[in-house]
Every structure is written in C-alpha cells, then in structure tokens.
C-alpha positions as CSV (number, residue, x, y, z in Angstrom):
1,X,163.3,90.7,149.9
2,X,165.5,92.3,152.3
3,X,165.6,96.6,152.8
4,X,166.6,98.5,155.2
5,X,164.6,100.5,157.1
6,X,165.9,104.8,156.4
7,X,167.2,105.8,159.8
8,X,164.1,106.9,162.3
9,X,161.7,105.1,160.2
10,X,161.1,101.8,162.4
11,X,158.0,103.0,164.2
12,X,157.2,104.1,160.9
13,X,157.0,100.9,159.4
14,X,155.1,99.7,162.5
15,X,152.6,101.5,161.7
16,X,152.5,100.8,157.9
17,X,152.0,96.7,159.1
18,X,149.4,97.9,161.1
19,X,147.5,100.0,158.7
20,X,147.4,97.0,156.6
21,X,146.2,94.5,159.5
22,X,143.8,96.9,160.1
23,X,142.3,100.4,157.9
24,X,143.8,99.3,154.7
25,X,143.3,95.3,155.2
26,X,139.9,94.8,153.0
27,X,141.6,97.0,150.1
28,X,144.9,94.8,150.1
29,X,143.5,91.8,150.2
30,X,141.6,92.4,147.0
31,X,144.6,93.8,145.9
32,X,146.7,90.4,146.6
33,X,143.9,88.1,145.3
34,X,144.2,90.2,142.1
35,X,147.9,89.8,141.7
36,X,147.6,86.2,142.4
37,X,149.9,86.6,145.6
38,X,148.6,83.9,148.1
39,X,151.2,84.9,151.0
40,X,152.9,88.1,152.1
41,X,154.9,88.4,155.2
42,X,156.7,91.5,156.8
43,X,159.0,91.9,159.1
44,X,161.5,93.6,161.1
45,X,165.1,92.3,161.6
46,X,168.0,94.2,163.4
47,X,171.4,94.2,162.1
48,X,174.7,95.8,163.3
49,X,174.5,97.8,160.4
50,X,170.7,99.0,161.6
51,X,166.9,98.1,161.5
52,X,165.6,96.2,157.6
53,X,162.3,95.0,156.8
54,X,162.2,91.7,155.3
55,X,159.7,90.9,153.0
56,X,158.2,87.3,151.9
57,X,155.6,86.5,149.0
58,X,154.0,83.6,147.2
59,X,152.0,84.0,144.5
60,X,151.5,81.8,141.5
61,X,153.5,84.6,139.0
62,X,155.9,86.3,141.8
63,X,157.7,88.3,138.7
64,X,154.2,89.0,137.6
65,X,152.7,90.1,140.6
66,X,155.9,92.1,141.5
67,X,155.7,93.9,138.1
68,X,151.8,94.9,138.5
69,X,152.9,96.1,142.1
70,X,155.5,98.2,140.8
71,X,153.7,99.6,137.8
72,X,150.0,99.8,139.0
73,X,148.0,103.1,138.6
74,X,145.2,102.2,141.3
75,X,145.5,104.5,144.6
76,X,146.3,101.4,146.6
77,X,148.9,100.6,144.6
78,X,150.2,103.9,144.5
79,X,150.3,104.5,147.8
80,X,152.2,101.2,148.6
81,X,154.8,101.8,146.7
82,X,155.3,105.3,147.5
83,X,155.5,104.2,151.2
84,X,157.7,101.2,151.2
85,X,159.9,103.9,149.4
86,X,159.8,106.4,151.6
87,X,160.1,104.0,154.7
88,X,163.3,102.3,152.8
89,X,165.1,104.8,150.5
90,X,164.4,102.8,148.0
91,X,162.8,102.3,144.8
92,X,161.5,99.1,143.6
93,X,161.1,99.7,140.3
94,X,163.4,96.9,139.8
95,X,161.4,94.4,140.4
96,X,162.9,91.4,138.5
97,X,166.0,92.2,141.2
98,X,163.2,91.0,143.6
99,X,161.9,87.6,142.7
100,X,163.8,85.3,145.6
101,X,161.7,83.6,148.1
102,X,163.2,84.5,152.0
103,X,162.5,82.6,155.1
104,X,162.0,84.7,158.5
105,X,164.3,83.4,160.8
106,X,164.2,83.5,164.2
107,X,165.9,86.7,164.8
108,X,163.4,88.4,163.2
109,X,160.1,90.1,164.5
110,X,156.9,89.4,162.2
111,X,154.9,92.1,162.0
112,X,152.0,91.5,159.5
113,X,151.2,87.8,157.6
114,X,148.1,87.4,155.3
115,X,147.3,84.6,153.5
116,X,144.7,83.4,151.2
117,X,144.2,80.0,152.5
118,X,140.8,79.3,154.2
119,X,140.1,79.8,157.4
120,X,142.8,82.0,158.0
121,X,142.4,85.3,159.3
C-alpha cells in the first residue's frame, strides 16, 4: 500500500514506526500474530509530488487481516487506524482497495520491519 504522508506529518510518522519498534511493540505483535499477518514493513519514500509511506504485509488471509484491522474495536486497533489516518488523510476503511503485495525499492527509507519468523527480532 502506498499513501501519502498529509503535509508536516513526516516526523510524525517517524515517530509512529518508532512507537511500534519500541512502547507499543509487545501489544502489536500480539496484535499481528492474531491477524495471521507474518510480515509488516513501513516506509518512507519521497516523491516530487511529496513525502508517502509505503506499507508491505504478509499474512496467510491479507483481505482478512486487513478487514479485522480496519473494523477492530480493541484500543490497539483503534488507535492504529486512527493514526495512520491522521498521519495520511486517509481512511482505510476500504480495505479490499488494499490487498496488493509492494516491494520497497531502493529509493525508499525503511523505517520499521517485524516479522514472525524465529529468531528474528
């Protein structure tokens, strides 16, 4: 998934990556296992046209797990959503707009991977 970033908000989403690498990281995790989601990458890309965040995921049920994201009631959850829309301008409620799978390329800056797989951290 591609989105750009609302204007002034890069630091922002920083910050959000780093919340979940770090304060938030125990609670999404569980969150991710529950979905079935065995990947999630986030990054930052410029463009000419300005800053978008670029989002990768692999789960089992991507549809699925992108609905339950979307339409979830736990705080988590909640408060994902809500930021990714606040930090985009947009809402994701349309979820089954959202099930490609994107490759970073090289012009873009990761800023938080997670993955399931053993051993990784």
């Amino acid at each position: 998934m591609s989105n750009p970033i609302a204007p002034g908000k890069v630091e922002a989403w920083r910050r959000f990556c780093q919340e979940l690498a770090g304060a938030r990281r125990q609670t999404y995790e569980a969150t991710r296992r529950r979905l079935g989601i065995t990947r999630e990458r986030l990054a930052l890309v410029e463009t000419p046209f300005g800053s978008a965040a670029i989002t990768a995921i692999d789960a089992r049920d991507l549809g699925q797990a992108l609905g339950q994201i979307m339409t979830s009631d736990l705080p988590f959850d909640r408060w994902y959503r809500e930021t990714i829309q606040e930090l985009q301008g947009v809402n994701q409620a349309s979820y089954d707009l959202l099930s490609e799978r994107p490759h970073l390329s090289q012009d873009q800056e990761l800023l938080f991977e997670w993955t399931s797989e053993p051993g990784s951290s």
